[in-house]
C-alpha positions as CSV (number, residue, x, y, z in Angstrom):
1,X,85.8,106.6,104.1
2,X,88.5,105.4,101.5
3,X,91.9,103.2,102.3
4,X,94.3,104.8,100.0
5,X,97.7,103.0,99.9
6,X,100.8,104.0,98.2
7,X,103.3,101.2,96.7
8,X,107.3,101.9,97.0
9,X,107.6,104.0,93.9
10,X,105.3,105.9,95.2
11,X,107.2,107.1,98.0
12,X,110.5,106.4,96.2
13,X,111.8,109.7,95.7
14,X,110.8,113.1,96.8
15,X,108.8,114.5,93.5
16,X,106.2,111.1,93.8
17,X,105.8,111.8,97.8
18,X,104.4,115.4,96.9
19,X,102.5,113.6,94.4
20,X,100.9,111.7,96.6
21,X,100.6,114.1,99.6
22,X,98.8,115.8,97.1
23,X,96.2,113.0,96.0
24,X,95.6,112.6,100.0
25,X,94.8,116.0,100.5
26,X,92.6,116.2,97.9
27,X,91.0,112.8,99.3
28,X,90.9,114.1,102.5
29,X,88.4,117.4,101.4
30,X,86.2,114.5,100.4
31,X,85.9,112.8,103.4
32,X,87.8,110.7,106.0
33,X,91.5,108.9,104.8
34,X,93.4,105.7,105.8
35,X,96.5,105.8,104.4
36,X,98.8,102.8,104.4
37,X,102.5,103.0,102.8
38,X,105.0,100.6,101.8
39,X,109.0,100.9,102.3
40,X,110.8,103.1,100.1
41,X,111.3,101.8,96.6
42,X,114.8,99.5,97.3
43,X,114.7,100.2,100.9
44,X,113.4,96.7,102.0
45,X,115.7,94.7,99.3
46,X,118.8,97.0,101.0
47,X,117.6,95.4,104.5
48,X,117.4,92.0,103.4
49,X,121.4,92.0,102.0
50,X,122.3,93.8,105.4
51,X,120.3,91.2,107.7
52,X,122.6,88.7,105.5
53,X,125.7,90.6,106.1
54,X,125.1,90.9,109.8
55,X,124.4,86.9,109.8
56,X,128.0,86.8,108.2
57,X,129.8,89.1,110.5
58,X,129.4,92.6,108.7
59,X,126.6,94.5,110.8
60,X,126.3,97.6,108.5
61,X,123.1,99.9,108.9
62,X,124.9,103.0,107.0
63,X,123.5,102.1,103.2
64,X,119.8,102.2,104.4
65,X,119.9,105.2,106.7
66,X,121.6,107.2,103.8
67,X,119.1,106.4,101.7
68,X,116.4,107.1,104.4
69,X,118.0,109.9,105.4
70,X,118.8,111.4,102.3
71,X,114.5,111.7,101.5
72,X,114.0,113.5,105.1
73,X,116.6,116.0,104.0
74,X,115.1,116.6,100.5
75,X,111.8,118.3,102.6
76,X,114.2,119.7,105.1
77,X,113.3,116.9,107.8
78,X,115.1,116.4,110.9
79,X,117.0,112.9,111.1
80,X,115.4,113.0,114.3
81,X,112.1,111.9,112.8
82,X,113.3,108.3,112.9
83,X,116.3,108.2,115.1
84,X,114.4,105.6,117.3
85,X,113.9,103.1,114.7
86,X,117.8,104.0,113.1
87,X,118.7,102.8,116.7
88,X,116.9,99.7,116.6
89,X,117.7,98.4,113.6
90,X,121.5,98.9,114.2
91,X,120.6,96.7,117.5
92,X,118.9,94.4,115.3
93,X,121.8,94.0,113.1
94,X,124.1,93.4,115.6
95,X,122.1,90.9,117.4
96,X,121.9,89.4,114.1
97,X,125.8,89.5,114.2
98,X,126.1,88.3,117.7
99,X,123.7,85.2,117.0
100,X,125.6,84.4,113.5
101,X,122.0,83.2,111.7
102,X,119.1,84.9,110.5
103,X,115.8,83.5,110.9
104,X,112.4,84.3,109.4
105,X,111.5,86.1,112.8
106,X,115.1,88.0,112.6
107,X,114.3,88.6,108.9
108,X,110.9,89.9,109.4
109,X,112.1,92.2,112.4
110,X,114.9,93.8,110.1
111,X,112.8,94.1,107.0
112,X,109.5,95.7,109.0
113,X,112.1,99.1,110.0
114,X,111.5,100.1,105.8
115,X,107.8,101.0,106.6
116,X,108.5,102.0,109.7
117,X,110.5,104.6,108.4
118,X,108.4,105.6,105.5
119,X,105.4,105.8,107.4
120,X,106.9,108.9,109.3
121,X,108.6,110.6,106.2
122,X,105.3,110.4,104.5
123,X,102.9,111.7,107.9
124,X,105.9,114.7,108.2
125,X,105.7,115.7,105.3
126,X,102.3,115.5,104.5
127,X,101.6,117.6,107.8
128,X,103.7,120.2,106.3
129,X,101.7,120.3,103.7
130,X,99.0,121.6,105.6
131,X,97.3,118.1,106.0
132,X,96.5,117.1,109.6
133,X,97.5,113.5,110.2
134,X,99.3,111.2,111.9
135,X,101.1,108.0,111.9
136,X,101.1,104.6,113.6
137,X,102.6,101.6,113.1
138,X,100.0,98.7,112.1
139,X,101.2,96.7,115.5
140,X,100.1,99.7,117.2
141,X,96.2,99.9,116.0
142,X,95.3,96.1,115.5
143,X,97.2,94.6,113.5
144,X,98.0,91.4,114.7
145,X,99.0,88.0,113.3
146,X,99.8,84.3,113.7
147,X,103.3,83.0,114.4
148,X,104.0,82.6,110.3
149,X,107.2,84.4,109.9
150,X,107.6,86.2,106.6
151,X,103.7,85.0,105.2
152,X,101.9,86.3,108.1
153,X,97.9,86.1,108.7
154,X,95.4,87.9,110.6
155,X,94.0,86.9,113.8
156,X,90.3,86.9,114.2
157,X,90.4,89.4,116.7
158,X,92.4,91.7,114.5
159,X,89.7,93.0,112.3
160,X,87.7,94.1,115.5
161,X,91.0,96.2,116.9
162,X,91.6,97.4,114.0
163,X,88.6,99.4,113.6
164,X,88.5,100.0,117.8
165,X,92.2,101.6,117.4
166,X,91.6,103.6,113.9
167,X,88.1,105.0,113.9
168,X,88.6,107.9,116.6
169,X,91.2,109.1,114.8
170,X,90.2,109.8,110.9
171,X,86.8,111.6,112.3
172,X,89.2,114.6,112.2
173,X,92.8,113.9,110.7
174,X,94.4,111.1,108.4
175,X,95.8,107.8,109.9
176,X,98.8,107.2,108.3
177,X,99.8,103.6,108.6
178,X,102.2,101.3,108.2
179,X,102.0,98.7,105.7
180,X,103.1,94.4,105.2
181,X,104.4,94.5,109.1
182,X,102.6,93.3,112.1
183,X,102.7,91.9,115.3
184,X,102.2,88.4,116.9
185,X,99.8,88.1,120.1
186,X,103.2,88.3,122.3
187,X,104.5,91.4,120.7
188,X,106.8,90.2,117.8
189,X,107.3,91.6,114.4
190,X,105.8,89.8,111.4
191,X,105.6,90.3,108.2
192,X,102.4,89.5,105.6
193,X,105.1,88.3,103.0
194,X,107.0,90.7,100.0
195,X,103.7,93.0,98.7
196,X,102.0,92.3,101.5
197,X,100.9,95.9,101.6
198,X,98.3,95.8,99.2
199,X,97.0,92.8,101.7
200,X,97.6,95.5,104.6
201,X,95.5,97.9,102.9
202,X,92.3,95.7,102.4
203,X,92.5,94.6,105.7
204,X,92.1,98.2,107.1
205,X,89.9,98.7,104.0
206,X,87.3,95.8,105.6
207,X,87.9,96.1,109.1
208,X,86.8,100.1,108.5
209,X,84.1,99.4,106.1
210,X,85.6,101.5,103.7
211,X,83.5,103.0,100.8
212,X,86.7,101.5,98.8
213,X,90.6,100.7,98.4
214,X,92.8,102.7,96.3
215,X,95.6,100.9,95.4
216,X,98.5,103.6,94.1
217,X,101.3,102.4,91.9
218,X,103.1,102.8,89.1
219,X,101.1,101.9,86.0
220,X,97.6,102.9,84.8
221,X,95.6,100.0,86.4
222,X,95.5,96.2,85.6
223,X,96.7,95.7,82.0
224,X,96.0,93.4,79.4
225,X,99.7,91.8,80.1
226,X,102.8,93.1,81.6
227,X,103.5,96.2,79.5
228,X,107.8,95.6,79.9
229,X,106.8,92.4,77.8
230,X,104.1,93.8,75.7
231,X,104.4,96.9,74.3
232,X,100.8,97.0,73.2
233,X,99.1,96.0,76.7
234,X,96.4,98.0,77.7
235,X,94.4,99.2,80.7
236,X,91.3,97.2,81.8
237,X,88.7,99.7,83.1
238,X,86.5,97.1,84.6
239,X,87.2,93.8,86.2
240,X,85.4,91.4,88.5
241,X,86.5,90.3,91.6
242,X,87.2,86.9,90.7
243,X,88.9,88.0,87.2
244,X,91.4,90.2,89.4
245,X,92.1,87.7,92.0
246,X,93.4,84.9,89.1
247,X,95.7,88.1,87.8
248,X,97.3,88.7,90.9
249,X,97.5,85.2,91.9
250,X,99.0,84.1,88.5
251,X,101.8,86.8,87.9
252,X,100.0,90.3,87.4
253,X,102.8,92.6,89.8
254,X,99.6,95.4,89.9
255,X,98.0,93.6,93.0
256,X,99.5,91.3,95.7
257,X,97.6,87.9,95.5
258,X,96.1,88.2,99.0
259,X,94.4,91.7,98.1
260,X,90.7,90.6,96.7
261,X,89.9,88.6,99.4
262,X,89.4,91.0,102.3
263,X,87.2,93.3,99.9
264,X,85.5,90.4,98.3
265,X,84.1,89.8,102.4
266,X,83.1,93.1,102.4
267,X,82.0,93.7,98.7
268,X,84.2,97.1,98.9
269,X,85.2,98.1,95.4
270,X,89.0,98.0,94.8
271,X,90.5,101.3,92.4
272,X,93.8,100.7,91.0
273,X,95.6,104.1,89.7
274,X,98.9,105.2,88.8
275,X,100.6,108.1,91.0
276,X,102.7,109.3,87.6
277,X,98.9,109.6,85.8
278,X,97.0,110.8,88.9
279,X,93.9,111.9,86.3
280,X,94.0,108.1,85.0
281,X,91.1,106.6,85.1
282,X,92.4,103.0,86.7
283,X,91.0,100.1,87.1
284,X,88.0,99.5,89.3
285,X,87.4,95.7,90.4
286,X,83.6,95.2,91.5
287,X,82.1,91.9,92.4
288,X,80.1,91.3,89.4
289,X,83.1,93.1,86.7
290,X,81.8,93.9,83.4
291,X,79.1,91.8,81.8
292,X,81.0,88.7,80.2
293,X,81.3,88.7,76.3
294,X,81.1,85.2,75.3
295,X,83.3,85.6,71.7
296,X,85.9,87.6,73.7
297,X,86.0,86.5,77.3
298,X,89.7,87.0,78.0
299,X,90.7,90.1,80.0
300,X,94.3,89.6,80.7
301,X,97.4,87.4,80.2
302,X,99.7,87.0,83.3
303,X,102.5,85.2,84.0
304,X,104.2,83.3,87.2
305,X,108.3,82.4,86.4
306,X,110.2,80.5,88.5
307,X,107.8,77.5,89.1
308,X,108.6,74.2,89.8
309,X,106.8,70.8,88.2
310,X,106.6,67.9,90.3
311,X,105.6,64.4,88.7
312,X,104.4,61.5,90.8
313,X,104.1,58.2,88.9
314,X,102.5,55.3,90.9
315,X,101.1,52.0,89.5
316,X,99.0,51.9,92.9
317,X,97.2,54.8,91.8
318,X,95.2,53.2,89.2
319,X,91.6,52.5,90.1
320,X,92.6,53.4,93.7
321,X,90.6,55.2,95.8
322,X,92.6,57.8,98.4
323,X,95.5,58.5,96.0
324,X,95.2,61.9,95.7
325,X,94.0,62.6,98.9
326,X,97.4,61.4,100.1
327,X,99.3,63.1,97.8
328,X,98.2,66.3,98.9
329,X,98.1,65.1,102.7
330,X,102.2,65.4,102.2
331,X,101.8,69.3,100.3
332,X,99.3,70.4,102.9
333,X,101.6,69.1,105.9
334,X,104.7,71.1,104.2
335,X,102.4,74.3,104.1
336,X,103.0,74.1,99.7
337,X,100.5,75.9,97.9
338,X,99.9,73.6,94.7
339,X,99.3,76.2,91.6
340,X,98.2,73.3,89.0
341,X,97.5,69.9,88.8
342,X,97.1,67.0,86.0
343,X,96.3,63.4,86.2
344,X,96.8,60.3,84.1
345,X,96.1,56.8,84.9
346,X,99.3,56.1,86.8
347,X,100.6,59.6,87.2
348,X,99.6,63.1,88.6
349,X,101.3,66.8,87.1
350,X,101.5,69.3,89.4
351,X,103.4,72.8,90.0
352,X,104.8,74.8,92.9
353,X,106.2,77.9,93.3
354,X,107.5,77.4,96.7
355,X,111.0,75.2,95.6
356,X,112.4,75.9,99.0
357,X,109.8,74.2,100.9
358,X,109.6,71.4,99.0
359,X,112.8,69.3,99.5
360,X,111.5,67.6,102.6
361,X,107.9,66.3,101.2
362,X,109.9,65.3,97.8
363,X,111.0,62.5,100.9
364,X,107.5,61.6,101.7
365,X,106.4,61.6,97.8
366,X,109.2,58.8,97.3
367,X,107.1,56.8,99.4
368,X,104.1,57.0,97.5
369,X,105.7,56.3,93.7
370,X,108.2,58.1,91.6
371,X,108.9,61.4,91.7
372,X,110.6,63.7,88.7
373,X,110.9,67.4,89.6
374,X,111.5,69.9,87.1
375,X,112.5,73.5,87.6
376,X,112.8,76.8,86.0
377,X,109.2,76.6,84.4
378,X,106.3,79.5,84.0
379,X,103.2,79.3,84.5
380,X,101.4,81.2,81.9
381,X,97.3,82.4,82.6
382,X,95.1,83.2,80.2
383,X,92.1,85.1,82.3
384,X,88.7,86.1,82.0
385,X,85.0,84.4,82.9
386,X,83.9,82.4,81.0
387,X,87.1,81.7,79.5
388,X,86.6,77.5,79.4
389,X,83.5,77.7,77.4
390,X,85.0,80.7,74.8
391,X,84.8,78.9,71.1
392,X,88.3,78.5,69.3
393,X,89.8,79.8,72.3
394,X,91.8,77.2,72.7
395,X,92.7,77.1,69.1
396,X,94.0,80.2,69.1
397,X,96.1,79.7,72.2
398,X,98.0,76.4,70.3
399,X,98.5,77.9,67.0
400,X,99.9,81.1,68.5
401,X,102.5,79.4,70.3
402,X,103.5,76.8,67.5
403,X,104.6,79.6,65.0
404,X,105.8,81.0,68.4
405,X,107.7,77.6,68.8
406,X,106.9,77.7,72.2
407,X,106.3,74.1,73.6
408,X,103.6,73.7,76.0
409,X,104.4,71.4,78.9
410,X,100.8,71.0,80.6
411,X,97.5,72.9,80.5
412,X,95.0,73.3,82.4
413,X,91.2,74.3,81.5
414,X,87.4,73.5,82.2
415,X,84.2,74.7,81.2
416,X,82.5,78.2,82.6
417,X,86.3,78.8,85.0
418,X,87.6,82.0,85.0
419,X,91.8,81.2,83.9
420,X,93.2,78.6,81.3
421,X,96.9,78.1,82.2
422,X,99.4,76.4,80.3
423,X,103.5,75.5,81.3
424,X,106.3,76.7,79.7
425,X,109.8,76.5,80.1
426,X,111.2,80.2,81.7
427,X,113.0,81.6,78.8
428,X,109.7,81.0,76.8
429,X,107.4,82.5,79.2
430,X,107.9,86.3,77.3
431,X,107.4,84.9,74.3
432,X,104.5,83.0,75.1
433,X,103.0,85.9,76.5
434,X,103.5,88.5,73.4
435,X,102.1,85.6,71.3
436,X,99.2,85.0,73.1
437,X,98.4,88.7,73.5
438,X,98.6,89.4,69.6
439,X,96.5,86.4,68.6
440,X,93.4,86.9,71.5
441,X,93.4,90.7,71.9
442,X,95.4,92.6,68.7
443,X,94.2,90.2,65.8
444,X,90.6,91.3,67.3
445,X,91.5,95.4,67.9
């Protein structure tokens, strides 16, 4: 049993949706195939703007059913296929209108109709391809979340209908499914948050026991850095679980954070591969990785823009036990994830990358001591095991960005860990990343 899931580009346009018909038919000779597709490449950003419009009076469906419609008539398709959900999202739009404000619920209701769509372009024309399959909407076979709007999470239960609702029907066809949207307990849309269907896909992946999760994009695997900043990047053929989950978590676009951890339960091997290169080898991501090589432990160089630092200088905090407890007390209440963190004597560093959460806890860190927030920082990984205990490592990563002139703002490392990260203003975080990349893995080729 493989989960095989295809990212936007992949079903962008109508050459890369016979490319990947194609690798699911060939799957499917194999054995049984899950496959779970994401919204048309520009498809869910052309919802967003017209949920926004509708909020401001302008309730306009046409720009996303032309596109929509535009791949149905490349294979000849009815419009047909998907005049149900064309329906419902102009009714969505216009409720938007009506109401004059767009929530996350109304947000995650408009953007879910891009998958929702894809998912039966891809089954139609798949089946006419000679491939017998069908599709379903995730909501439909299990998938069900909590009340999050926009960064939604499983239910317990969901795992267990998931694999009641799937199973009887790959013993003799693909399930085509539906990625990133969901459903709440009393029938609302959600949605597991932008790239959530890489998360989508390990889900199915674990609830099914899959033999592994084939992640489909548009590069050749996990790289070395981003290759639009570094030309000379290259593909990792083996990473370990851990290794891949501080790339995706820390910038690499290959993976969506959430992805490792539903196969990491499971201990199902993750594949990623490029639909352009469909003889690529990929990357595979296994528990254990490849064996660590203590002179050269770093794998990959990632980086996070857009991150905010948040400084929190207290007198009280000196030899005072319960400081940072309630420090993060105020993060945890405000549902921010906290990226980084360094303390002094009187004052603790940290970074967010969630600035429009945070304006109502900066109220509650007042309280505590002074707070200084700075924006429009990067936070810049350096990844691999053993990466702490590497000798001259972290000589190499200074001197690099000195002649880069590229100032660091904080760092963060300890012995044995898997990542040393490092701050940097935005429009040094390219730079930092080119320079880092020739001094640990082309000074070393």
């Amino acid at each position: 049993m493989r989960v095989v899931k295809f990212g936007g580009t992949s079903v962008g346009d109508p050459t890369r949706i016979v490319a990947a018909c194609d690798i699911v038919a060939s799957k499917f000779a194999k054995g049984p195939v899950v496959v779970v597709v994401s919204a048309a490449s520009k498809v869910t950003d052309m919802l967003l703007k017209a949920a926004n419009a509708a909020a401001s009076g302008n309730a306009d469906a046409e720009p996303v059913v032309s596109r929509v419609h535009s791949l149905l008539d490349a294979f000849a398709l009815p419009h047909s296929l998907i005049a149900d959900e064309v329906r419902a999202l102009r009714e969505a739009l216009a409720m938007v209108r009506e109401k004059g404000a767009l929530t996350a619920e109304r947000s995650d209701l408009i953007a879910s109709f891009g998958e929702r769509f894809s998912v039966r372009t891809f089954a139609a024309v798949l089946a006419s391809r000679g491939v017998v399959c069908a599709p379903f909407d995730a909501f439909d076979v299990g998938m069900i979340t909590d009340e999050q709007f926009g960064a939604a999470e499983p239910t317990a239960e969901s795992a267990g209908l998931m694999r009641d609702a799937l199973a009887p029907h790959v013993k003799d066809k693909v399930a085509v499914v539906t990625g990133f949207i969901a459903k709440t307990r009393d029938g609302r849309i959600t949605t597991l948050g932008r790239g959530g269907s890489d998360y989508s896909a390990a889900l199915f992946g674990a609830a099914l026991k899959a033999d592994e999760i084939e992640i489909w994009t548009d590069v050749d695997g996990v790289m070395t850095a981003d290759p639009r900043v570094v030309q000379r990047a290259r593909t990792i053929p083996l990473l370990s679980f851990t290794e891949a989950a501080e790339l995706a978590y820390f910038g690499a676009k290959v993976l969506h954070p959430k992805t490792i951890h539903p196969a990491v339960r499971e201990s199902i091997p993750v594949r990623v591969l490029n639909t352009f290169n469909p003889n690529g080898e990929g990357t595979v991501i296994l528990e254990a990785g490849a064996p660590p090589d203590r002179e050269h432990p770093a794998r990959a160089i990632a980086a996070k823009k857009g991150i905010t630092l948040v400084q929190v200088v207290s007198s009280r905090m000196l030899l005072a036990h319960g400081f940072l407890a309630k420090l993060f007390e105020v993060f945890a209440r405000h549902r921010i994830a906290v990226d980084m963190v360094a303390t002094s004597e009187v004052s603790v560093t940290l970074t967010v990358d969630r600035e429009d959460l945070l304006a109502p806890a900066l109220n509650e860190l007042r309280r505590i001591g002074d707070v200084q927030v700075t924006e429009g920082r990067s936070l810049v990984a350096i990844v691999g095991l053993g990466i702490g205990d590497a000798l001259g490592i972290a000589g190499r990563v200074f001197s690099s960005l000195a002649r880069a002139k590229v100032n660091i703002e904080l760092i963060s490392a300890g012995s044995g860990r898997a990542n040393m990260s490092l701050v940097v203003a935005d429009d040094d975080a390219d730079a930092a990343v080119r320079a880092l990349h020739h001094a640990i893995f082309d000074e070393r080729a």
